[in-house]
C-alpha positions in Angstrom: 3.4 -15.5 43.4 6.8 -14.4 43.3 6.6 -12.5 46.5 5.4 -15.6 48.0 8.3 -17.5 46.4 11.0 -14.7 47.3 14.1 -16.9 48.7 12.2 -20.2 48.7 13.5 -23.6 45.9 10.8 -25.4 44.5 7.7 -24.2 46.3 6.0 -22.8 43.2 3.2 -25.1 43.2 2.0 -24.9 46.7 2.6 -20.7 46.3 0.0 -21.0 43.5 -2.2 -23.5 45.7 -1.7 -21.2 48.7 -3.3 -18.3 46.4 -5.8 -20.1 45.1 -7.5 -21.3 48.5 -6.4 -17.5 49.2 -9.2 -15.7 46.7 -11.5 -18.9 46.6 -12.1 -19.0 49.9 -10.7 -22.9 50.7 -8.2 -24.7 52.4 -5.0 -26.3 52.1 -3.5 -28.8 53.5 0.5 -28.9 52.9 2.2 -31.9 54.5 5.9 -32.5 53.9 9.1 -33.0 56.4 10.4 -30.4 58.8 12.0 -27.6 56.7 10.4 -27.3 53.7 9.0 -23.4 54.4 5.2 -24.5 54.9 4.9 -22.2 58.3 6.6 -19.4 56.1 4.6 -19.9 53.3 1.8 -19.1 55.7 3.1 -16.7 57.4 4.3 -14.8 54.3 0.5 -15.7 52.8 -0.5 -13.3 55.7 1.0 -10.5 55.1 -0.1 -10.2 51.4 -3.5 -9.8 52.4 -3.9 -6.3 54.4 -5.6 -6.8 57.9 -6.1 -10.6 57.4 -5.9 -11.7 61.1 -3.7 -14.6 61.2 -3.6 -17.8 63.8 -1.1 -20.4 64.3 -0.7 -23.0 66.4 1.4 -26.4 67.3 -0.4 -29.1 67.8 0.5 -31.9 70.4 -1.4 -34.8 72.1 -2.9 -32.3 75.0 -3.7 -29.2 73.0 -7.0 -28.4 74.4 -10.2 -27.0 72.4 -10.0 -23.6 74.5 -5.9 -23.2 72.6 -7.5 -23.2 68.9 -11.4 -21.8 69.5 -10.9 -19.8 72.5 -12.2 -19.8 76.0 -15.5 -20.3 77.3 -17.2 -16.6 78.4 -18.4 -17.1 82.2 -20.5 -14.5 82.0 -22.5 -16.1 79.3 -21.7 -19.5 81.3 -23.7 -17.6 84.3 -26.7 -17.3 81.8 -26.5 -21.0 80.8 -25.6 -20.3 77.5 -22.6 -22.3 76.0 -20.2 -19.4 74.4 -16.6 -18.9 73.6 -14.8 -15.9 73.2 -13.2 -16.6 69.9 -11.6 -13.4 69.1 -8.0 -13.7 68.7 -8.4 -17.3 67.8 -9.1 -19.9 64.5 -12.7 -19.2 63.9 -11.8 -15.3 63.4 -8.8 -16.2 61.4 -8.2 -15.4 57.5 -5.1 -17.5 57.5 -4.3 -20.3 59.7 -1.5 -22.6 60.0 -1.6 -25.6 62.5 1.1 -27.4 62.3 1.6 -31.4 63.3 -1.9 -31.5 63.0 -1.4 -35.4 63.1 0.1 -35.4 66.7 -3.3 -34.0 68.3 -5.3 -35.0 70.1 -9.1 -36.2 69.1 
């Protein structure tokens, strides 16, 4: 926890949350103002775990599906099968951060 907390006031609580969801296997969902370390948080969350492949993202009204689960393959495309190359992107991800999730699109 405290090399989570190295530098940052008041963020005790969501460093504990952030290990929790960390060795359970869950999410977390930290909302707050611009400035309150939640995208270092994660980021710092991500280097405590060796190897974790980490993803981030912001969000806006025309993010596209292809930005957060990767593109389509056309060579599976040319088979007719419906895949996505998702290496690199959130479903291979041990930590994620997307932030203004809010502001995306549906």
């Amino acid at each position: 926890i405290s090399l989570l907390n190295a530098g940052l006031l008041e963020r005790g609580k969501e460093c504990r949350l952030l290990l929790l969801a960390m060795l359970s296997g869950e999410h977390v969902l930290l909302l707050g103002p611009p400035g309150v370390a939640k995208s270092k948080l994660a980021r710092r969350l991500a280097t405590l775990a060796p190897g974790a492949h980490y993803f981030e993202r912001q969000l806006t009204r025309f993010t596209l599906p292809e930005e957060l689960f990767g593109p389509l393959s056309l060579h599976a495309l040319q088979r007719d099968v419906l895949e996505r190359k998702t290496t690199g992107y959130l479903p291979t991800a041990h930590v994620a951060f997307l932030d203004e999730i809010f502001k995306a699109s549906s």
